[in-house]
SEBA-841901 format. One record per atom (N, C-alpha, C): residue number from 1; residue in one letter; atom name; x, y, z. Coordinates in steps of 0.001 Angstrom, whole numbers. Example, Ala and Ser with C-alpha at 12.3 -4.5 7.8 and 13.67 -1.06 7.14 Angstrom:
<pts>
- 1;a;N;13190;-5690;7800 $
- 1;a;CA;12300;-4500;7800 $
- 1;a;C;13200;-3300;7800 $
- 2;s;N;12850;-2250;7080 $
- 2;s;CA;13670;-1060;7140 $
- 2;s;C;12900;30;7870 $
</pts>
This chain:
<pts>
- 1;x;N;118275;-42441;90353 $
- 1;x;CA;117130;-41726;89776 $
- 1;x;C;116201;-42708;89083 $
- 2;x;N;114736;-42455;89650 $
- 2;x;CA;114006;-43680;88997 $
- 2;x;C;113602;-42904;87852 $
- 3;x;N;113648;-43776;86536 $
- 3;x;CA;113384;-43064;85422 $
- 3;x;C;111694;-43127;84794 $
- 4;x;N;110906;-42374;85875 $
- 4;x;CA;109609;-42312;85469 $
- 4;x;C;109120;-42251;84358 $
- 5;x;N;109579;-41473;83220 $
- 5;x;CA;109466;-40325;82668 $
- 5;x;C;110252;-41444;81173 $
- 6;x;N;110772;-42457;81343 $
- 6;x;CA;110861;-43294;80225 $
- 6;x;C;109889;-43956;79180 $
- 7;x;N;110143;-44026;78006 $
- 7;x;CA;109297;-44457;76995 $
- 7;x;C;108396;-45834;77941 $
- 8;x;N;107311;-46298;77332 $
- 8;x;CA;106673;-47387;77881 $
- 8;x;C;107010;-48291;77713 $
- 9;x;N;107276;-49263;79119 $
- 9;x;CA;107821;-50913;78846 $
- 9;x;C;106599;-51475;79420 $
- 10;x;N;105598;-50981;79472 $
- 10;x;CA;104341;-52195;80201 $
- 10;x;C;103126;-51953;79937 $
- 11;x;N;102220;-53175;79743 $
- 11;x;CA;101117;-52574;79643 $
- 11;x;C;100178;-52166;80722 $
- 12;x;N;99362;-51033;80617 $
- 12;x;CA;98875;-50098;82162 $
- 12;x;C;97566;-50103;81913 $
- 13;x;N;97128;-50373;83034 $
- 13;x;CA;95239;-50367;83149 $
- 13;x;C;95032;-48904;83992 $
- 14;x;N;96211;-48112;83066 $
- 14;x;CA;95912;-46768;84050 $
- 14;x;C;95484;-46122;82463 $
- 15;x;N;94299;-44748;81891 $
- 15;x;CA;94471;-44375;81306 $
- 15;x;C;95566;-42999;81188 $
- 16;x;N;96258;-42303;80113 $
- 16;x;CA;96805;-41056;80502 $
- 16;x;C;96487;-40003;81412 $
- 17;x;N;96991;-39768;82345 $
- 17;x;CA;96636;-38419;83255 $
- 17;x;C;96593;-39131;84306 $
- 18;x;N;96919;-38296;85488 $
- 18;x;CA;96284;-37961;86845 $
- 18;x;C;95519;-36857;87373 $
- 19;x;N;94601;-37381;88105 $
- 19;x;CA;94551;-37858;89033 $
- 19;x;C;93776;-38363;88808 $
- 20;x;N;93069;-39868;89723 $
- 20;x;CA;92957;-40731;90125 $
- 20;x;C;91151;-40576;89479 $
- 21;x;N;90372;-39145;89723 $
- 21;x;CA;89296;-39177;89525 $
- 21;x;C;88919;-38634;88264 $
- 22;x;N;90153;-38404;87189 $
- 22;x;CA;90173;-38856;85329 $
- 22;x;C;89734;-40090;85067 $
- 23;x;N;89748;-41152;85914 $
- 23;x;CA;90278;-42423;85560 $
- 23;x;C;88726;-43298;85869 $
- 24;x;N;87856;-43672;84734 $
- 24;x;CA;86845;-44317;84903 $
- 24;x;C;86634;-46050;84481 $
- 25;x;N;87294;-45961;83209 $
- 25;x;CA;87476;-47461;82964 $
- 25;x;C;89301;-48028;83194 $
- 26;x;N;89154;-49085;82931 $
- 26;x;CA;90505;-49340;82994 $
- 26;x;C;90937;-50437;81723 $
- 27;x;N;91648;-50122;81330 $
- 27;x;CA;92236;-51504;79562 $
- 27;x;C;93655;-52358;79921 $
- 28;x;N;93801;-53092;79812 $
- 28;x;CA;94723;-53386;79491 $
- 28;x;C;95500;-53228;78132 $
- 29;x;N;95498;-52813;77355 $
- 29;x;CA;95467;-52339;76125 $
- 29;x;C;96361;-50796;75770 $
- 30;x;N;95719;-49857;76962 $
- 30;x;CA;96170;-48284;77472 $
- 30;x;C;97716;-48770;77554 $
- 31;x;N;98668;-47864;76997 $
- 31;x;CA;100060;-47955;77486 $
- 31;x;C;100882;-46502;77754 $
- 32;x;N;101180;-46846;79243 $
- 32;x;CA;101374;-45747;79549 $
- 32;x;C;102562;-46120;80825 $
- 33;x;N;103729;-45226;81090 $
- 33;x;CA;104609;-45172;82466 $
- 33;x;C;103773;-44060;83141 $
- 34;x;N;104460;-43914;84415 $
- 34;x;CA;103988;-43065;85518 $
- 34;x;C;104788;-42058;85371 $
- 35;x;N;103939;-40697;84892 $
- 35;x;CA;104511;-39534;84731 $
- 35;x;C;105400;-39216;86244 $
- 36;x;N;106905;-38326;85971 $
- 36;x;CA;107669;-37825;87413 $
- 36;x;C;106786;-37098;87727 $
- 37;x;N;106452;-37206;88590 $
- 37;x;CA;105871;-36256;90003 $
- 37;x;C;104036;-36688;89858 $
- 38;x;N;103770;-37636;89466 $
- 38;x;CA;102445;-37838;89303 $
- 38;x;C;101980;-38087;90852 $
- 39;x;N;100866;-37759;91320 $
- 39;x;CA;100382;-38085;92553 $
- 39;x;C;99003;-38108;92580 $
- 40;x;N;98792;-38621;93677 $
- 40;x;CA;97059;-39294;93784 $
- 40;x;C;96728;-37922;94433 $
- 41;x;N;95420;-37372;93959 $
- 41;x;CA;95008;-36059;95229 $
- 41;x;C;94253;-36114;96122 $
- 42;x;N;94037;-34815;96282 $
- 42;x;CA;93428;-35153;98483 $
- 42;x;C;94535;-35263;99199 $
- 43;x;N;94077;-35536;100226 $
- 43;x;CA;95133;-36060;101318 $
- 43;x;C;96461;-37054;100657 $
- 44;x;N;96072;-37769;100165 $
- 44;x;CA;96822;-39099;100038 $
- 44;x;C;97655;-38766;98470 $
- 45;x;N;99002;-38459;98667 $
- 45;x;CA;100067;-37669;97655 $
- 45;x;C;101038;-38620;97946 $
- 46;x;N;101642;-38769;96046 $
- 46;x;CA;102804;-39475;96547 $
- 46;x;C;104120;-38428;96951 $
- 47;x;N;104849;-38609;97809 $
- 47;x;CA;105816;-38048;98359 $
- 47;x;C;106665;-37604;96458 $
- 48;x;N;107202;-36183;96867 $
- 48;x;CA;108286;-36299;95676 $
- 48;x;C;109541;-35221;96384 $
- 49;x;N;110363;-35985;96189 $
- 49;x;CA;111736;-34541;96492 $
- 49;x;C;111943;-34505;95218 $
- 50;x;N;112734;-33139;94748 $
- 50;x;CA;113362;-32710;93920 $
- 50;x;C;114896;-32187;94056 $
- 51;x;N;115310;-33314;93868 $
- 51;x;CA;117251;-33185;94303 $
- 51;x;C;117988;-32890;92774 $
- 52;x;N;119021;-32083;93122 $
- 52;x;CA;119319;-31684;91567 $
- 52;x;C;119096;-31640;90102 $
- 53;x;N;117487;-31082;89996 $
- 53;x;CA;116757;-31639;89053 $
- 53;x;C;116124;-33084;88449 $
- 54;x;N;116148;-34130;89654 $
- 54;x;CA;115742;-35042;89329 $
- 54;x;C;115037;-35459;90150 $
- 55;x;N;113591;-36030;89546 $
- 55;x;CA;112626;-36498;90594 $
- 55;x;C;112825;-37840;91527 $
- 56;x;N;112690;-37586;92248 $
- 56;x;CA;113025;-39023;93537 $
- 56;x;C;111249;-39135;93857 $
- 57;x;N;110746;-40246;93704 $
- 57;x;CA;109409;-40386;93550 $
- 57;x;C;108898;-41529;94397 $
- 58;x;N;107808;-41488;95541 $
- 58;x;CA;107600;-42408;96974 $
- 58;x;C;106455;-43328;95145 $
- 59;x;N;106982;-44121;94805 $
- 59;x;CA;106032;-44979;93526 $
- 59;x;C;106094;-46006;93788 $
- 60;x;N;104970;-46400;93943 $
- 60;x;CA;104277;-47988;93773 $
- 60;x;C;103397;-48239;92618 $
- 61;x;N;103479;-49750;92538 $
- 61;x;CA;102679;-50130;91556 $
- 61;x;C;102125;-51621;91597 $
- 62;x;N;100645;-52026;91162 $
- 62;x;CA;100574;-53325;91174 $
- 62;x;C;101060;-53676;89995 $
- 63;x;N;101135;-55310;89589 $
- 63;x;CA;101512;-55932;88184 $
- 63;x;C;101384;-56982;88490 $
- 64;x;N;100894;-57572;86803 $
- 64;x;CA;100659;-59357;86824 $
- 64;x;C;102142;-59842;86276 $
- 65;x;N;102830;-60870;87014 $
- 65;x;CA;103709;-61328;86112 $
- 65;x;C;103524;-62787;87212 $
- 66;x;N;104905;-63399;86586 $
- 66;x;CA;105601;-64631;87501 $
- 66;x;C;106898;-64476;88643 $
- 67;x;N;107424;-65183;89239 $
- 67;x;CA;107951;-64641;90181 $
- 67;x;C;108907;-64123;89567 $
- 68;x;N;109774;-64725;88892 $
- 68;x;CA;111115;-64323;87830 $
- 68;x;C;110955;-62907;87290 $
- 69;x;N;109757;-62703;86390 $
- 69;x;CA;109615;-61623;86085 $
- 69;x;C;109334;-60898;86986 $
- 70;x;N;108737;-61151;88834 $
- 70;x;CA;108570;-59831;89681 $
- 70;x;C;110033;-59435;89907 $
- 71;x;N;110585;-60447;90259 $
- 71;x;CA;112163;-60074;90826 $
- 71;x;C;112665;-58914;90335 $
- 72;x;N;112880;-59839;88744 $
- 72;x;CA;113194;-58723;87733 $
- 72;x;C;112882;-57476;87747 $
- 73;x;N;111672;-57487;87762 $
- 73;x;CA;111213;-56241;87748 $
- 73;x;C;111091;-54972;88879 $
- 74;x;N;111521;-55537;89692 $
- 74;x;CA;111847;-55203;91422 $
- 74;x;C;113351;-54592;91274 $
- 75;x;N;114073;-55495;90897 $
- 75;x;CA;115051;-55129;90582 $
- 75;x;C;116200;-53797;90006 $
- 76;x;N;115133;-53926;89050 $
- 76;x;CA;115202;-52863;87701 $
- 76;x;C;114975;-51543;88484 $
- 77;x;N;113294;-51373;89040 $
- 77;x;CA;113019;-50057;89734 $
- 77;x;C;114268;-49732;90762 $
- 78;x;N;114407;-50809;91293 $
- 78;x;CA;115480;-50678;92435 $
- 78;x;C;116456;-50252;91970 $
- 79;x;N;117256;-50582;90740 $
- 79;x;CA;118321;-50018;90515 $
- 79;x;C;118213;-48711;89471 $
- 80;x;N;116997;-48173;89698 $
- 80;x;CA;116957;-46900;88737 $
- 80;x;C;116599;-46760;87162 $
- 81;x;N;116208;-48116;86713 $
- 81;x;CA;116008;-48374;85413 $
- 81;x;C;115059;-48521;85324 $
- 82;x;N;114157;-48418;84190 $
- 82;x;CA;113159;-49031;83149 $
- 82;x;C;112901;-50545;83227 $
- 83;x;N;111990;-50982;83610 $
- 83;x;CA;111816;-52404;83477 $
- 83;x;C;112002;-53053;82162 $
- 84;x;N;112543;-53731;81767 $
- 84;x;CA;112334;-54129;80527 $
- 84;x;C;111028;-55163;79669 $
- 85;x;N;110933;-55770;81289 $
- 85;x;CA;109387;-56937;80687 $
- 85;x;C;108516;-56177;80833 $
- 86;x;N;107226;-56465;79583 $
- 86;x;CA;106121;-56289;79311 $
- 86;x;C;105598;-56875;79955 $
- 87;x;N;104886;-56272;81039 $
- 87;x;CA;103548;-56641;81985 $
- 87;x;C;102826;-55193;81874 $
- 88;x;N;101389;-56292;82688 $
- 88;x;CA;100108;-55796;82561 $
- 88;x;C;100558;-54748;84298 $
- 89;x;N;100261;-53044;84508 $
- 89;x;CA;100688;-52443;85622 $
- 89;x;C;99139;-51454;85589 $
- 90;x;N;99327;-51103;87140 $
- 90;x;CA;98305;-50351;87944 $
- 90;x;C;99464;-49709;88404 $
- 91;x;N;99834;-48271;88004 $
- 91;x;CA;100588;-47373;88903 $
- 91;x;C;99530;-47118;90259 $
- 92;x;N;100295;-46996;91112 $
- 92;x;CA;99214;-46409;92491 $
- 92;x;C;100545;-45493;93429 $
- 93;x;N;101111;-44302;92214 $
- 93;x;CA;101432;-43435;93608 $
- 93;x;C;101778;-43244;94834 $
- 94;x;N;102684;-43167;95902 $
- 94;x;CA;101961;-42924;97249 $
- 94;x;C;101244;-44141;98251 $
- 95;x;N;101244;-44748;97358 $
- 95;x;CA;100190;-45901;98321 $
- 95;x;C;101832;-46825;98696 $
- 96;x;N;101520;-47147;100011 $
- 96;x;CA;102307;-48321;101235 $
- 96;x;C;101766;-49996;101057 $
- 97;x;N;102156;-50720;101043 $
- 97;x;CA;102015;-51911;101392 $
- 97;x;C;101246;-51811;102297 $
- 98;x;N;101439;-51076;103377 $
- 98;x;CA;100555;-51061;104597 $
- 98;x;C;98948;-50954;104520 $
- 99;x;N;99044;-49546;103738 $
- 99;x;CA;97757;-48864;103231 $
- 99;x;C;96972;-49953;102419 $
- 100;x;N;97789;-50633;101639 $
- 100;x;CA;96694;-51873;100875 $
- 100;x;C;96493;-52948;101537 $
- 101;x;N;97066;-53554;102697 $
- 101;x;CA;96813;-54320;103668 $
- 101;x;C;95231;-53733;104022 $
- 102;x;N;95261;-52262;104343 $
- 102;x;CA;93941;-51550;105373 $
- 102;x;C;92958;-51740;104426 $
- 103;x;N;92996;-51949;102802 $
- 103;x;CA;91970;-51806;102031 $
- 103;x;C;91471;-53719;101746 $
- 104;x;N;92421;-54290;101978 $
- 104;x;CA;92400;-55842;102224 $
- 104;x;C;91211;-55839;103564 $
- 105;x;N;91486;-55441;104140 $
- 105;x;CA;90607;-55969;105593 $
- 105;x;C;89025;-55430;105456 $
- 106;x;N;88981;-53820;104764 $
- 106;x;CA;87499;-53961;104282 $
- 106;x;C;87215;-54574;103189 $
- 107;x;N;88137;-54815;102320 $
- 107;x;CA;87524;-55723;101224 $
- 107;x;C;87011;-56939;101596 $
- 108;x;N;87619;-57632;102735 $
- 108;x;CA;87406;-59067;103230 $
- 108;x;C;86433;-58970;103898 $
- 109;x;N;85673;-57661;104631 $
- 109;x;CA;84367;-57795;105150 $
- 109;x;C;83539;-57413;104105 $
- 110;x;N;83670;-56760;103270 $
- 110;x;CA;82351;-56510;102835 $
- 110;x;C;81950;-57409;101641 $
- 111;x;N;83161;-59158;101368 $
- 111;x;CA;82497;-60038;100456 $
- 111;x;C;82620;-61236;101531 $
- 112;x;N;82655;-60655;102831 $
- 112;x;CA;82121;-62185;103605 $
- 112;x;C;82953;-62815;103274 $
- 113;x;N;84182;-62814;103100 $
- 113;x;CA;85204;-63907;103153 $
- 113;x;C;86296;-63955;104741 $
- 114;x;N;85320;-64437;105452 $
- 114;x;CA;85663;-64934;106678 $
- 114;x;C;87063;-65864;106579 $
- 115;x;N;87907;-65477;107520 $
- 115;x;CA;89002;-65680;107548 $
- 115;x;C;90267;-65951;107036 $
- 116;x;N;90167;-64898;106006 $
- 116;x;CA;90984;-64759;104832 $
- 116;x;C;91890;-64022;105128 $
- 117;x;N;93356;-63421;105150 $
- 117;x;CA;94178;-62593;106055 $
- 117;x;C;94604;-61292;104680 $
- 118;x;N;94617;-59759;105595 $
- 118;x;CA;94853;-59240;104327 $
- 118;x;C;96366;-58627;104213 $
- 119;x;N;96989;-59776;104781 $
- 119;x;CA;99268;-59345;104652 $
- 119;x;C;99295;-59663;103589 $
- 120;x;N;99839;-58882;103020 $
- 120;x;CA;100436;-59082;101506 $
- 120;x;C;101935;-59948;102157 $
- 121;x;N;102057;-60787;101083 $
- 121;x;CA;103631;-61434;101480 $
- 121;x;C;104671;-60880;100445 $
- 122;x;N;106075;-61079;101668 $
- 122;x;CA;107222;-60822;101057 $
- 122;x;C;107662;-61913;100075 $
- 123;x;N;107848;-61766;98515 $
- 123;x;CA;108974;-62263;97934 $
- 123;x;C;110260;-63007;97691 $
- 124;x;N;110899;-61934;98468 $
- 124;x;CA;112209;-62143;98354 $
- 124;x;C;112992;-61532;99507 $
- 125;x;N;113385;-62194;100238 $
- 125;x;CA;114149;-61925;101532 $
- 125;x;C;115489;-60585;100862 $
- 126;x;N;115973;-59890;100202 $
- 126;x;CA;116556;-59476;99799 $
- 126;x;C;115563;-58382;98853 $
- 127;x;N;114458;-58254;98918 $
- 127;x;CA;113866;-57310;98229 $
- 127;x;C;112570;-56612;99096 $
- 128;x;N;112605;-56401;99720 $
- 128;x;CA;111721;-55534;101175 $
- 128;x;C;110543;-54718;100614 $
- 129;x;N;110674;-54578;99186 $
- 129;x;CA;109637;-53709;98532 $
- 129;x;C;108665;-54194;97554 $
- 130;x;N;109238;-55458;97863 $
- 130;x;CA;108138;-56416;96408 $
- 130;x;C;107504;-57401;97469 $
- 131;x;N;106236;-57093;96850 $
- 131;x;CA;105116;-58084;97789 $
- 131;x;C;104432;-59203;96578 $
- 132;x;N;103857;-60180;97221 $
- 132;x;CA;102631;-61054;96179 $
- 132;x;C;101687;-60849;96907 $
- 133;x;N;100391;-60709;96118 $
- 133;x;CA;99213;-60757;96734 $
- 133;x;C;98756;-62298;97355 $
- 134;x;N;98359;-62801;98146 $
- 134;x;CA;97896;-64041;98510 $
- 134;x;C;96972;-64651;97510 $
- 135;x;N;96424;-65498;97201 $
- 135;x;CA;95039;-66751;95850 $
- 135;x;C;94585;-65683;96738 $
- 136;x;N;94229;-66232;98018 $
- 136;x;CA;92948;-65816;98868 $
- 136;x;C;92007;-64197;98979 $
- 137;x;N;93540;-63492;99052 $
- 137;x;CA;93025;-62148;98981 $
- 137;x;C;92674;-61474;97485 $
- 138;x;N;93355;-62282;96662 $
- 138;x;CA;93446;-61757;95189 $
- 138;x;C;92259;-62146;94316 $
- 139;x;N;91890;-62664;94818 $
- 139;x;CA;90045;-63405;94980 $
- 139;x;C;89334;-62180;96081 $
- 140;x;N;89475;-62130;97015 $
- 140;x;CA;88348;-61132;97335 $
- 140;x;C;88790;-60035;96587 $
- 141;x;N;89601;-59632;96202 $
- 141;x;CA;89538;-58347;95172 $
- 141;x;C;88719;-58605;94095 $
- 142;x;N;89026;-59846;93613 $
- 142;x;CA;88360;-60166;92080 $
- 142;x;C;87162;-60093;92357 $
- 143;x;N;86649;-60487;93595 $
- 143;x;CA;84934;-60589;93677 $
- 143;x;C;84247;-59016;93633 $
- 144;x;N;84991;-58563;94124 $
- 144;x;CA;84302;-56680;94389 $
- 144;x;C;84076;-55895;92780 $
- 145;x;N;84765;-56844;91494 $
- 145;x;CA;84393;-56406;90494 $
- 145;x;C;83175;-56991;89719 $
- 146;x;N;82466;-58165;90771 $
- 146;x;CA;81198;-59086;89925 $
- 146;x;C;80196;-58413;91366 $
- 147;x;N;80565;-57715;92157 $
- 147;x;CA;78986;-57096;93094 $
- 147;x;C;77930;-57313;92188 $
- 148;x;N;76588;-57724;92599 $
- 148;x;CA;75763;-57375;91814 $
- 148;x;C;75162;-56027;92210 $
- 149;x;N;74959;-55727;93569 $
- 149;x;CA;75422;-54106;94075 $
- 149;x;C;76765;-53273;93912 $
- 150;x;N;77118;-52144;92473 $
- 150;x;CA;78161;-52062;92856 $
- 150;x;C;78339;-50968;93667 $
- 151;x;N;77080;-50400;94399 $
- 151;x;CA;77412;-49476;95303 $
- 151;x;C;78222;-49829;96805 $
- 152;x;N;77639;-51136;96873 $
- 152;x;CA;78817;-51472;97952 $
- 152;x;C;80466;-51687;97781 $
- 153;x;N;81124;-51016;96275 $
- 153;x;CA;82381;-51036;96110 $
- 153;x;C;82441;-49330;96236 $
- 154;x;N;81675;-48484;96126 $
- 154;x;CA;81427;-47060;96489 $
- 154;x;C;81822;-47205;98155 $
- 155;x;N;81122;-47903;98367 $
- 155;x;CA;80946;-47614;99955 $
- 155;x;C;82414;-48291;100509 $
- 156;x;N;82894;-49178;100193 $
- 156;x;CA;84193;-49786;100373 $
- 156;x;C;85011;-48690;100351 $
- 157;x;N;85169;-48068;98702 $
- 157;x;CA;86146;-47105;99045 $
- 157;x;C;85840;-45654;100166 $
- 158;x;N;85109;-45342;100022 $
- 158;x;CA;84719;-44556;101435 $
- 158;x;C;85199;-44879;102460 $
- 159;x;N;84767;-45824;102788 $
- 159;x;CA;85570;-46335;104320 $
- 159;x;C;87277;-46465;104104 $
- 160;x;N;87521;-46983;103034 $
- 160;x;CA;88933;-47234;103113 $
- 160;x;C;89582;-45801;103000 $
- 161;x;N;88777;-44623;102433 $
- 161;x;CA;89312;-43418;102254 $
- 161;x;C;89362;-42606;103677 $
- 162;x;N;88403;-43115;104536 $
- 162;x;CA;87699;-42356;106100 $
- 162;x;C;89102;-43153;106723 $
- 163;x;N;89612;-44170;106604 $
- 163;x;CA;90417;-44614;107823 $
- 163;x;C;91408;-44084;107660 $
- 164;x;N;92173;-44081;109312 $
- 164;x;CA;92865;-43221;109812 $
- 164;x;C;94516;-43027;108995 $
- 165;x;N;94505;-44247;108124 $
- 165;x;CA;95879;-44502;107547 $
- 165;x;C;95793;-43682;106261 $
- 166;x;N;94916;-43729;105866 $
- 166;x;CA;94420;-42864;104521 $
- 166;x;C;94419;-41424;104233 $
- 167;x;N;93502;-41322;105374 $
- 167;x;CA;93087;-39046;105149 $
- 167;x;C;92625;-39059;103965 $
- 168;x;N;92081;-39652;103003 $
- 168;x;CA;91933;-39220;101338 $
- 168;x;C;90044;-38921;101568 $
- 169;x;N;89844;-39161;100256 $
- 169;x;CA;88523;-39094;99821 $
- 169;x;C;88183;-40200;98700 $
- 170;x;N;86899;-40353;99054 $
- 170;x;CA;86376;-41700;97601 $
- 170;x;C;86305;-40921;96316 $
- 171;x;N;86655;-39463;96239 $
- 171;x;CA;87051;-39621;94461 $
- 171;x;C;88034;-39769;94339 $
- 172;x;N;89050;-39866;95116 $
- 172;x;CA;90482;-40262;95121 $
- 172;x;C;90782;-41884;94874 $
- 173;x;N;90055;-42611;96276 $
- 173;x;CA;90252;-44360;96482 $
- 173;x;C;88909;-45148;95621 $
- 174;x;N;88218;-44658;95255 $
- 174;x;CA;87483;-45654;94723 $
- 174;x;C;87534;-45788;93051 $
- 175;x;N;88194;-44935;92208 $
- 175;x;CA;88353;-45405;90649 $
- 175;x;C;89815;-46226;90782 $
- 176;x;N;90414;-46323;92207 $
- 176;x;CA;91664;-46954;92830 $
- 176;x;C;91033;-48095;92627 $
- 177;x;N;89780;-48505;93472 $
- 177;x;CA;89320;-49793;94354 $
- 177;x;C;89110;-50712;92709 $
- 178;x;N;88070;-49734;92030 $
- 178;x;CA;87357;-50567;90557 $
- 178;x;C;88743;-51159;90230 $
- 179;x;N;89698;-50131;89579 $
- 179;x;CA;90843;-50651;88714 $
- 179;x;C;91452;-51603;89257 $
- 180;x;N;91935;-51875;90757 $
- 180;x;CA;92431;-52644;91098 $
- 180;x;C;91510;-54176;91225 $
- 181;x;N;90442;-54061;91315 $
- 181;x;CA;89065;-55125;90883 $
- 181;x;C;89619;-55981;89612 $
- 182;x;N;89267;-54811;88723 $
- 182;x;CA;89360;-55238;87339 $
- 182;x;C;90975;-55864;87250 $
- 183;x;N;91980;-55367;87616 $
- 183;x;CA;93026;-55854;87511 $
- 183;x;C;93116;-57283;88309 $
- 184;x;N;92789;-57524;89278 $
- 184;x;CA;92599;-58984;89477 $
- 184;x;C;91552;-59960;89325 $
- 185;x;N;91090;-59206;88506 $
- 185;x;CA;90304;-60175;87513 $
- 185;x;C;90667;-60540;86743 $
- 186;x;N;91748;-59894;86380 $
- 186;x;CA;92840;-60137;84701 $
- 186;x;C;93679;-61356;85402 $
- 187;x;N;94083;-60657;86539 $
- 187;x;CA;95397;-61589;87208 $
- 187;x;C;94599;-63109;87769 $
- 188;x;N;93376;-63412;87904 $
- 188;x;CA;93292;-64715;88304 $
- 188;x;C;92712;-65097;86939 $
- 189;x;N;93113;-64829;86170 $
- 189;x;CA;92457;-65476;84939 $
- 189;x;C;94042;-65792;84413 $
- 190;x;N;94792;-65204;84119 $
- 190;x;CA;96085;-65708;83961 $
- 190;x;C;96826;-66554;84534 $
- 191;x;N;96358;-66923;85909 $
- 191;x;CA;96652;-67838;86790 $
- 191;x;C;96115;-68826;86289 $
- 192;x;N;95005;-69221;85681 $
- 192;x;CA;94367;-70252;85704 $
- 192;x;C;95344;-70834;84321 $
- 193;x;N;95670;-69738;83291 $
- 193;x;CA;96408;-70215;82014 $
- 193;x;C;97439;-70349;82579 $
- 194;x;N;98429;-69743;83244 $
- 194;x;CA;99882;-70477;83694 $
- 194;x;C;99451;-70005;85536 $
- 195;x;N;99770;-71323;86258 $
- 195;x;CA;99653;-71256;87819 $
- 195;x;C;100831;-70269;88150 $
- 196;x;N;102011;-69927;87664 $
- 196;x;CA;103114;-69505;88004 $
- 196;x;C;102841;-67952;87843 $
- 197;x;N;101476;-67692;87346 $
- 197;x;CA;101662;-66061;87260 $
- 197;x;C;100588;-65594;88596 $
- 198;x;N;100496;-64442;89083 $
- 198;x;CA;100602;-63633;89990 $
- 198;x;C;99950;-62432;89918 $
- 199;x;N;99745;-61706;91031 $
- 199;x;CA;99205;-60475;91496 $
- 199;x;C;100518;-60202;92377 $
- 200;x;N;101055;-58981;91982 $
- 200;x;CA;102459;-58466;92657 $
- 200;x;C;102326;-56805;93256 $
- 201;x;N;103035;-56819;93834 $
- 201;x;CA;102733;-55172;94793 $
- 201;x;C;104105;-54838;95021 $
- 202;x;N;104677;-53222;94396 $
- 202;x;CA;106097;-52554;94256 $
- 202;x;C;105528;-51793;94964 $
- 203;x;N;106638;-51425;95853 $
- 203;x;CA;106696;-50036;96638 $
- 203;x;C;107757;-49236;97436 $
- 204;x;N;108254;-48051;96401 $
- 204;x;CA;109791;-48051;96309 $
- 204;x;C;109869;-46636;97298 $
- 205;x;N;110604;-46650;97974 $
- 205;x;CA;110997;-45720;99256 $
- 205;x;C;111657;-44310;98998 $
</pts>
């Protein structure tokens, strides 16, 4: 049983509540876990069974840490617990590795970063659900939060909401697209203070 629904161990650039189109700025500062049964709306829901009163929850999440602390923290979800390290988290519900790959490939066209790849990589050969974001891609994210048009991050999430992997809507994916902006903007700035820290991607089955 993943224990959603535990006191807060991280700090969240999510504010309280769902869904997705509550959510206008983002803090690092806000501290908050991912309520059981929270889901993104529209089309795009995170999966929830309800087995003998306890929520079993399809939850992902981004986070800045180092590799030690992703493990860890991979770990922890994996085995049903509370993370214990304090990191900076983007709950994202419902969302696949896959699905943020599809939002990688319009992000990479629409800042002209020609030949940049948008696979998130595996970790840890022994952990199938913890990804790192690539410098490369974690940079075209960071750029979609300095547009000097930011209607073309409107229009990003649109498309990423129209494709076929999605079914959602842009009030659903695009206060997604900003936060996750802003969040790797945090995360390559921490990189620059220790190289060993990261843009990380959970996504628990």
């Amino acid at each position: 049983m993943n224990d959603f629904g535990a006191a807060p161990t991280s700090k969240s650039l999510i504010s309280p509540g769902f869904p997705w189109t509550k959510q206008k700025h983002v803090s690092v500062e806000d501290m908050q876990s991912a309520p059981c049964g929270a889901r993104l709306t529209g089309k795009l829901t995170a999966r929830i069974t309800i087995l003998k009163g306890a929520c079993v929850a399809n939850y992902s999440e981004f986070f800045i840490a180092d590799h030690h602390q992703a493990v860890a923290r991979a770990k922890a979800r994996q085995g049903g617990k509370s993370p214990a390290i304090d990191v900076p988290v983007l709950p994202t519900p419902g969302l696949s590795d896959f699905e943020i790959e599809v939002l990688g490939e319009y992000a990479v066209k629409k800042v002209h970063a020609r030949g940049v790849a948008s696979e998130l990589s595996l970790v840890d050969i022994e952990l199938d659900n913890l990804f790192a974001v690539p410098d490369a891609l974690l940079e075209v994210f960071a750029e979609l939060d300095g547009l000097e048009d930011q209607e073309e991050v409107s229009e990003l999430a649109a498309e990423w909401a129209a494709a076929e992997e999605m079914e959602s809507t842009p009030a659903v994916t695009e206060p997604l697209v900003r936060a996750l902006a802003a969040m790797s903007v945090a995360a390559v700035k921490a990189a620059e203070d220790n190289a060993k820290m990261s843009l990380f991607f959970y996504s628990a089955e």
